[in-house]
N, C-alpha and C positions, 0 to 999 in steps of 0.2 A: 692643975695649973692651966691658965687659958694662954692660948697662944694670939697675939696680935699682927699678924700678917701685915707689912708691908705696901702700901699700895702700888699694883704693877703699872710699871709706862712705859706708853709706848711711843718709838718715834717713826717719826717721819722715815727711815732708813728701815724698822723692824717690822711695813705694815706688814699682813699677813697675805694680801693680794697684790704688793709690789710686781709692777710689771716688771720691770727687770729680773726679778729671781724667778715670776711665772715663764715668763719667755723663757728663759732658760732650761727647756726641758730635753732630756736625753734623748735625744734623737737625731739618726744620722739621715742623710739623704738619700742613700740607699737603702733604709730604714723607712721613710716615709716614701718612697717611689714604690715599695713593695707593696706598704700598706694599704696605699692607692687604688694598686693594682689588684690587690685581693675584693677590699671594697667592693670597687667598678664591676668587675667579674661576680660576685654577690649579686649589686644592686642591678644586672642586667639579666641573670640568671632568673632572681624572685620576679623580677619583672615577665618577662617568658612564659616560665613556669605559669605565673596566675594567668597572664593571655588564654594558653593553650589551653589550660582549665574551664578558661567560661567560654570557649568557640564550642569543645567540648558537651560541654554541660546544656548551652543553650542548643545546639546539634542534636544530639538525645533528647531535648522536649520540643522540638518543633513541629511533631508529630499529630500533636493535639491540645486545643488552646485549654489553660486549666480551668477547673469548675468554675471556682468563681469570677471568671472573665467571658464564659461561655457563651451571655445573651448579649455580651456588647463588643466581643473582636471576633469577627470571623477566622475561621482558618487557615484561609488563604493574606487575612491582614497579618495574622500572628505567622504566616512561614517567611512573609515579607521583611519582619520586625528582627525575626532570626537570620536571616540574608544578610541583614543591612548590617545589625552586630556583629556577625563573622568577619562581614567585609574589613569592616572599620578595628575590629580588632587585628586581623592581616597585617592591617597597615600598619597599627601603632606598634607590632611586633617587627616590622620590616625599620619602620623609622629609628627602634630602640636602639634596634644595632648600629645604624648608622649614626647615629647622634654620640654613641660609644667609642666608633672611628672617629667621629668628627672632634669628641671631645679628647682623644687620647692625641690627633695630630695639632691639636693646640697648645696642649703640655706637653708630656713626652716626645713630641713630636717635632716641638720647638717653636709651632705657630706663633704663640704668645711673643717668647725670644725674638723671636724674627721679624713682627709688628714694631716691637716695642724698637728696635735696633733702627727702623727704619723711619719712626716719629723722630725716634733724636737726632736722626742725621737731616730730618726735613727741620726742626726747630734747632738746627746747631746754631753759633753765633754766624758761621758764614753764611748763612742761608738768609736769604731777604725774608724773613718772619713779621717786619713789619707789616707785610702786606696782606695778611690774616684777618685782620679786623674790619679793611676792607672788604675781601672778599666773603668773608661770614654774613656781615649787613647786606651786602647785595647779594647772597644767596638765599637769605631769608626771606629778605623781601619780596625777590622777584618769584620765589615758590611760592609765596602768599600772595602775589598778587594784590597787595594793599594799592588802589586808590593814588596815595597818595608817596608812592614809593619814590616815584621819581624826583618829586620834589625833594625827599629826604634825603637822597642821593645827591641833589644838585647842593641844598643845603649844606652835608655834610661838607660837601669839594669847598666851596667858596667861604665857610666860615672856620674854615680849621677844622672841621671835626674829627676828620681822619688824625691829625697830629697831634691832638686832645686824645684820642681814642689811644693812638700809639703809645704815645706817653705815661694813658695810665696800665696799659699792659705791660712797660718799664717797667716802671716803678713799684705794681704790687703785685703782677705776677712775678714767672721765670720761666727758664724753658723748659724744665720741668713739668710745672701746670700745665702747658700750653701744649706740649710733647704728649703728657699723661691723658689727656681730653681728648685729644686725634686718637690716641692704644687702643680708648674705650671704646672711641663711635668706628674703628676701624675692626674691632675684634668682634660688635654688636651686628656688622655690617658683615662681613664673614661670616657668623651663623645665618644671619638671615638667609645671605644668600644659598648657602648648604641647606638649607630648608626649605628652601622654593618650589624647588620641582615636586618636593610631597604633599606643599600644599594646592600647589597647584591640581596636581592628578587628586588630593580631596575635596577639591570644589569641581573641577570641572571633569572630575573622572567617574569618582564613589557617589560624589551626592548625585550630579549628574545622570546615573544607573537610577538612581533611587525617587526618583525626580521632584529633590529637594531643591536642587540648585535655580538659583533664577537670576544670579550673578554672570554680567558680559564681560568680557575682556575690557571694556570701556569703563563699567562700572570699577572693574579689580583697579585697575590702571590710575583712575582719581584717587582714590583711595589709599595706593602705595603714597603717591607721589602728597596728598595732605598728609599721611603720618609722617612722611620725611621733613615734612615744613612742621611738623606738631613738634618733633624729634630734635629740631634745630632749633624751636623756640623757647622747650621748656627743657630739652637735654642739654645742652650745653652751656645753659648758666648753672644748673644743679653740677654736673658733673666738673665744672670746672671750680666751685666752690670746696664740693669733698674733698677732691686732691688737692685744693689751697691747703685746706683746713687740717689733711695727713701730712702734708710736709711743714707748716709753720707753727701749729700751735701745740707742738709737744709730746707728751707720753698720753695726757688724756685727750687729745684729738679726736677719739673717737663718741666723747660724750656729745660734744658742739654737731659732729656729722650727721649723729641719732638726731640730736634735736631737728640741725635743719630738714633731714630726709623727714620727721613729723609735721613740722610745720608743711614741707610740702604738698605730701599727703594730704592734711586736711585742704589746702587751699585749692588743688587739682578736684577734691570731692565740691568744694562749692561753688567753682566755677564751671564745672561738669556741664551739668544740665542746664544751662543758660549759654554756654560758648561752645564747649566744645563737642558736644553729643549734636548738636545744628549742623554742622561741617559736614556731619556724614549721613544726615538721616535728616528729614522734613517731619517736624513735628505740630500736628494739628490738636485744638481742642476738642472736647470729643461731644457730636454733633447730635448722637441720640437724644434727646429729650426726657424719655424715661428710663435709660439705662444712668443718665447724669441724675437724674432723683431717686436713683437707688442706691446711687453708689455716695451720694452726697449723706442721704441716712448714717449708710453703715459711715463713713467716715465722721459722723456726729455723735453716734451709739462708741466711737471708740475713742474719741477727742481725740483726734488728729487732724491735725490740722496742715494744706497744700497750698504750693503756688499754682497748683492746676491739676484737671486731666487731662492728660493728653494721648493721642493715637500715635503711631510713627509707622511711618513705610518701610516694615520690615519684612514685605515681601516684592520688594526690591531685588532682594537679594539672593533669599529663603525663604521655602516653604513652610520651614518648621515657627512655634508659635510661643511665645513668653507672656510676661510682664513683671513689672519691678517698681521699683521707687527708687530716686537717687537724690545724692545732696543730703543737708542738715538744716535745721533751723526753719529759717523762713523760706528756704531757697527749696523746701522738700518737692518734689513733681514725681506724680503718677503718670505709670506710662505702661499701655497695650499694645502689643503688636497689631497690625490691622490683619493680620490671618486670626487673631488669637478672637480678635469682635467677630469674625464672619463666622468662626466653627462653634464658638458657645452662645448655650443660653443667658440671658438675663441674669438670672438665677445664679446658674453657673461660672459664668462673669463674679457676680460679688462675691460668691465663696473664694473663688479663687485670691480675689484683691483682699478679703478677710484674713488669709492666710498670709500675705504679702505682712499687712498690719501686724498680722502674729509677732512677726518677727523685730518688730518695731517696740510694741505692747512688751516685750518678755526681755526688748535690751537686748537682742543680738547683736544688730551691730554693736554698740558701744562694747561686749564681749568680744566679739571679734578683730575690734580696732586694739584694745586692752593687748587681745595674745598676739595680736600681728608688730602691732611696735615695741610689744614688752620683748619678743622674741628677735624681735630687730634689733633692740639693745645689746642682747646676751651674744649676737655674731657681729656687732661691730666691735665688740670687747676682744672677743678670739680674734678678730681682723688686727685689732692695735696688737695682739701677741705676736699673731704670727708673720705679722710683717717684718716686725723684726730679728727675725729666726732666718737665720741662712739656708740650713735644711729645706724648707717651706720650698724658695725659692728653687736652687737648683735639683729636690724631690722633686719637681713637675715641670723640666726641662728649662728651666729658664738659668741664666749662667750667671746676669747680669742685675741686679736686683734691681727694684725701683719702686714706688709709691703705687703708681697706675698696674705696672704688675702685679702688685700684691692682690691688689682690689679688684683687678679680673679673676686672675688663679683662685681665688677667692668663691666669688661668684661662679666658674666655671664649674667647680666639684663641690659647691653646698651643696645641691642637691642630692648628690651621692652619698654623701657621709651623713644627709637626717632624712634620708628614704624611710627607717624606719618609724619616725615619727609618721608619715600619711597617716596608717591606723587610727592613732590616737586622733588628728584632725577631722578625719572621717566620723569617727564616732560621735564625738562631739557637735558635729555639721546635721549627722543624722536626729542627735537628741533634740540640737532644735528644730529641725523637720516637725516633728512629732509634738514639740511644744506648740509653734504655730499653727499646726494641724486640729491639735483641741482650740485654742483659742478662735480659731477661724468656725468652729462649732459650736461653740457656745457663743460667737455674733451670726450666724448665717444657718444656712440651712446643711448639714454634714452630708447626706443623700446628697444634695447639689454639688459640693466639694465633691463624693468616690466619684461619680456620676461625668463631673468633668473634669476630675484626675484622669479618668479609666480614656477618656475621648482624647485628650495629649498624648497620654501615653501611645494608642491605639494612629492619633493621628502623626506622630512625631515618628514611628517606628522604633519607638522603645522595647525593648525585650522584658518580658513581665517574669520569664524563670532565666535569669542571671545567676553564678556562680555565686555559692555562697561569701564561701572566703574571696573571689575577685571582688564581690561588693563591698566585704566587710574593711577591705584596704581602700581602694578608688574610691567608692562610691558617696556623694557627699549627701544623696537622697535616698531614705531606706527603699528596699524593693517594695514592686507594685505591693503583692499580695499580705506584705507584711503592714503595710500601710494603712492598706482598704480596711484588714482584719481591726486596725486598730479605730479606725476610724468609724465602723460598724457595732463595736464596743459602746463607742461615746454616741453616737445617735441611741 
């Protein structure tokens, strides 16, 4: 006898990823304050551990530079190379710890709480909050330096605008939004400045030893002070949009959030190389005559197609030497550091940019974009969870829940809790390493490519015997010698 099954249905109340029945997971606050705190204590520990490993490891081969680097790093460049890594590994072990304090007196410590307590009391209803709108416009302005700032200001006074402006902060914000947007750039603003003095002592202490640096106090000083105007012009319409979007539009708020953070994303990528990478760097066309008709080839040989090549004053700053491509579409632009023309050949110039294409040619990025906002989606999901979980909140010292809360605490210990993922993105980083490494070989010359790998590396004071397992985690470029062997294959 055959049986005829019923058809199942299902409602709207029975889904099986219902946020309300996911939020509701077993978990107390001193349950997840624990968990936290085993984590942290892990994720600072593995951290440590692999440091000590590769100061170690690169300590033990500094002795003698290996075979096959022999005819092109001396040994006095390769005990340089092992200097500079110790050094810099030092610090990132000194910084770990403290980033550990810094991040534990934000949550359990109550910094969060305590920020957050004191945006509300600045955006209470008795607090002259109207006057925000004005002061935001003329703080942007006057850090940018627009031209035409003051006029905008005069403008605003004499035709209403300020009371237009007030009005619509009324009517579609609340204090909330406006509360939640201060948390951010006030909690952004406290790491920063907890991190000053280490990078400061890494530019003008480590590199400075090393004498990479060529950054002045003058030069540092523009530079704080444009991102702070970058920070006011595109952080605080993004960030005042998310926290609209987690207090009004409901249980899936966090779908809308993902989208806008993608739209923005791409939009920051193609206005990049046309506005904003100018602010902080002079970029010239690139003036060789026959390095421009070699590199014009190979960009022909590979159909790709640029808004240009260009040079940029990256020794402004730094000694050390790059190049990249940025942007999409039409808006693509090539770009060499001006140390990166003066140390290579010809030759080794377009191998290099070959490589660059590799990754162009094989769809990295478009991979890379793929797992970064697919991934952004998967913790804006857990964000709409656990925002609404009490645990969450008072597990990481906060007493008093809130929107802007969540989405710092949030952001505060992602990185803790998917440390173990690095691996996996390293790997992956390395594989297309290697993918554009062939392709850069079968358009260019591979000898030109080891040839002027071996000369960054040798020039930039790269360590060529690094830690196994420290590369196999950090590292998003395989080690020299694993590289060169491969690359010696394919020639």
């Amino acid at each position: 006898m055959c049986h005829n099954p019923q058809p199942v249905k299902f409602s709207r109340k029975s889904r099986l990823f219902s946020h309300k029945r996911l939020a509701n997971v077993s978990m107390t606050s001193s349950g997840f304050t624990n968990l936290f705190l085993i984590v942290l204590a892990l994720y600072t520990l593995v951290q440590l551990g692999l440091k000590w490993r590769h100061i170690h490891h690169v300590d033990r081969h500094r002795h003698a530079v290996p075979s096959e680097f022999a005819e092109s790093i001396t040994l006095a460049e390769h005990q340089k190379a092992a200097s500079y890594t110790i050094a810099k590994s030092k610090l990132a072990m000194a910084m770990t710890l403290w980033d550990g304090l810094v991040l534990l007196g934000l949550t359990l410590g109550g910094g969060v709480g305590l920020l957050d307590g004191w945006c509300r009391s600045v955006f209470s209803p008795e607090s002259p909050y109207w006057l925000v709108p004005m002061a935001t416009l003329s703080t942007v302005t006057t850090l940018l330096s627009l031209p035409w700032s003051l006029l905008v200001l005069i403008g605003m006074k004499l035709f209403g605008g300020y009371a237009s402006l007030d009005l619509f902060w009324h009517k579609y914000l609340s204090l909330g939004v406006l509360s939640g947007t201060a948390l951010v750039f006030a909690v952004v603003l406290s790491t920063a400045l907890f991190s000053m003095p280490w990078s400061l002592y890494s530019t003008f202490g480590l590199e400075q030893r090393f004498g990479f640096n060529k950054t002045t106090v003058k030069i540092l000083t523009i530079d704080v002070l444009k991102s702070i105007s970058l920070g006011w012009v595109f952080g605080i319409p993004l960030v005042t949009v998310i926290i609209w979007l987690m207090e009004r539009m409901g249980a899936y708020w966090w779908v809308y959030a993902w989208a806008v953070w993608v739209i923005f994303g791409l939009l920051i990528m193609a206005i990049y190389p046309h506005f904003i990478a100018p602010i902080f760097n002079k970029f010239v066309p690139l003036e060789d005559v026959a390095l421009k008709a070699r590199i014009e080839g190979l960009l022909k040989r590979c159909g790709f197609s640029s808004n240009g090549v260009f040079v940029m004053d990256g020794s402004r700053r730094s000694a050390h030497s790059n190049a990249y491509f940025s942007g999409f579409g039409r808006n693509k632009r090539i770009v060499f550091y001006d140390t990166l023309i003066e140390k290579l050949s010809p030759e080794q110039i377009e191998a290099v940019l070959a490589h660059e294409l590799g990754h162009y040619r094989r769809h990295h990025i478009i991979k890379r974009m793929v797992m970064l906002y697919g991934s952004a989606f998967v913790f804006m999901f857990v964000l709409g969870l656990l925002k609404q979980s009490a645990w969450f909140y008072e597990g990481l010292g906060v007493a008093q829940p809130s929107t802007a809360a969540a989405l710092m605490l949030f952001m505060l210990v992602l990185p803790v809790f998917t440390f173990m993922l690095d691996p996996i993105s390293s790997l992956l980083s390395r594989r297309h390493e290697f993918e554009a490494d062939a392709y850069a070989a079968s358009q260019s010359s591979a000898q030109a490519l080891i040839s002027g790998l071996v000369k960054l590396y040798r020039d930039n004071a790269n360590t060529v015997t690094p830690d196994p397992l420290h590369s196999a985690v950090y590292d998003s470029h395989p080690p020299a010698a694993i590289r060169v062997a491969a690359l010696k294959k394919i020639a």
